[in-house]
C-alpha positions in Angstrom: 8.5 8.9 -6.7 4.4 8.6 -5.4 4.4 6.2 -2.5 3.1 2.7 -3.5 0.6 0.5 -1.5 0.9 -2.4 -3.1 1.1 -4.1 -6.6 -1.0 -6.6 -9.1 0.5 -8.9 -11.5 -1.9 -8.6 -14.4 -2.2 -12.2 -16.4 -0.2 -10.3 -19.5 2.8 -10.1 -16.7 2.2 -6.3 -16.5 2.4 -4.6 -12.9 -0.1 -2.4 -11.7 0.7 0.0 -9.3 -1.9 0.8 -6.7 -1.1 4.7 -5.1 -0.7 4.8 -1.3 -2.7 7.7 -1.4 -5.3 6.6 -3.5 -5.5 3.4 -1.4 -5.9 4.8 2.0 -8.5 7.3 0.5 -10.7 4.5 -0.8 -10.1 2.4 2.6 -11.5 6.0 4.7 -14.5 6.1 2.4 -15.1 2.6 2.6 -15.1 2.3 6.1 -17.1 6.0 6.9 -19.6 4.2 4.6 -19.4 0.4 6.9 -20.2 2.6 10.1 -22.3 4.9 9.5 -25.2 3.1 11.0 -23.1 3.0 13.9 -22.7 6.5 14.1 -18.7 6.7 13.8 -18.2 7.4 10.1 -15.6 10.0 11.1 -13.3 8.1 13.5 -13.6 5.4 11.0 -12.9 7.5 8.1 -9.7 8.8 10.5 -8.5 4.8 11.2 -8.9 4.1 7.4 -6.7 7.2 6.4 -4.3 5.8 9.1 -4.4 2.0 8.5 -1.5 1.5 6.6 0.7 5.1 6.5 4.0 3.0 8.3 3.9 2.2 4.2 5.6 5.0 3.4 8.3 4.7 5.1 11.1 4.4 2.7 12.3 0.9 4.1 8.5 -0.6 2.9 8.7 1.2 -0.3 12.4 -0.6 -1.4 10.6 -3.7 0.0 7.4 -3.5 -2.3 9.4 -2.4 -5.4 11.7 -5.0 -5.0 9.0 -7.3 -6.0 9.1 -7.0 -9.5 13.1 -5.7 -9.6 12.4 -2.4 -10.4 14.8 0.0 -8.6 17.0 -2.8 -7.1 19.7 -5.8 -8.7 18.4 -9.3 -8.4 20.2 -10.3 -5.4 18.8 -7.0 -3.7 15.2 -8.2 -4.6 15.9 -12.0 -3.1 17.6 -10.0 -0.2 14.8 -8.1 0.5 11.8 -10.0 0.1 10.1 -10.9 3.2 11.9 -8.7 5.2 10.5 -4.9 6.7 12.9 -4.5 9.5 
């Protein structure tokens, strides 16, 4: 199952799925491109690739799912939600 940053409820109640990977990818290019003028795209690029990998953790990934129900029952989902210990 591909790691999951986080998720969009369209206005036709359909769930989009944004890719962990593809997130942190687009943060690193983002912010290589915010400091290049200061001479750091790299480290930035490195801190954008990093920002947010404790989100695959499998603890986070029950947590984000559980936001639309998918994967657990509906008391798991009210269980879960605000909750990443």
């Amino acid at each position: 199952m591909e790691a999951v940053a986080h998720l969009r409820m369209t206005s036709d109640g359909n769930v989009y799925w944004h890719s962990l990977a593809e997130h942190l990818q687009c943060v690193a290019e983002h912010a290589a491109r915010f400091a290049a003028p200061f001479n750091n795209p790299e480290i930035a690029r490195y801190i954008g690739l990093l920002h947010d990998v404790g989100k695959f953790h499998p603890k986070w990934q029950q947590y984000i799912r559980s936001q639309t129900n998918e994967n657990t029952s509906t008391e798991e989902s009210r269980a879960l939600r605000g909750r990443v210990d």
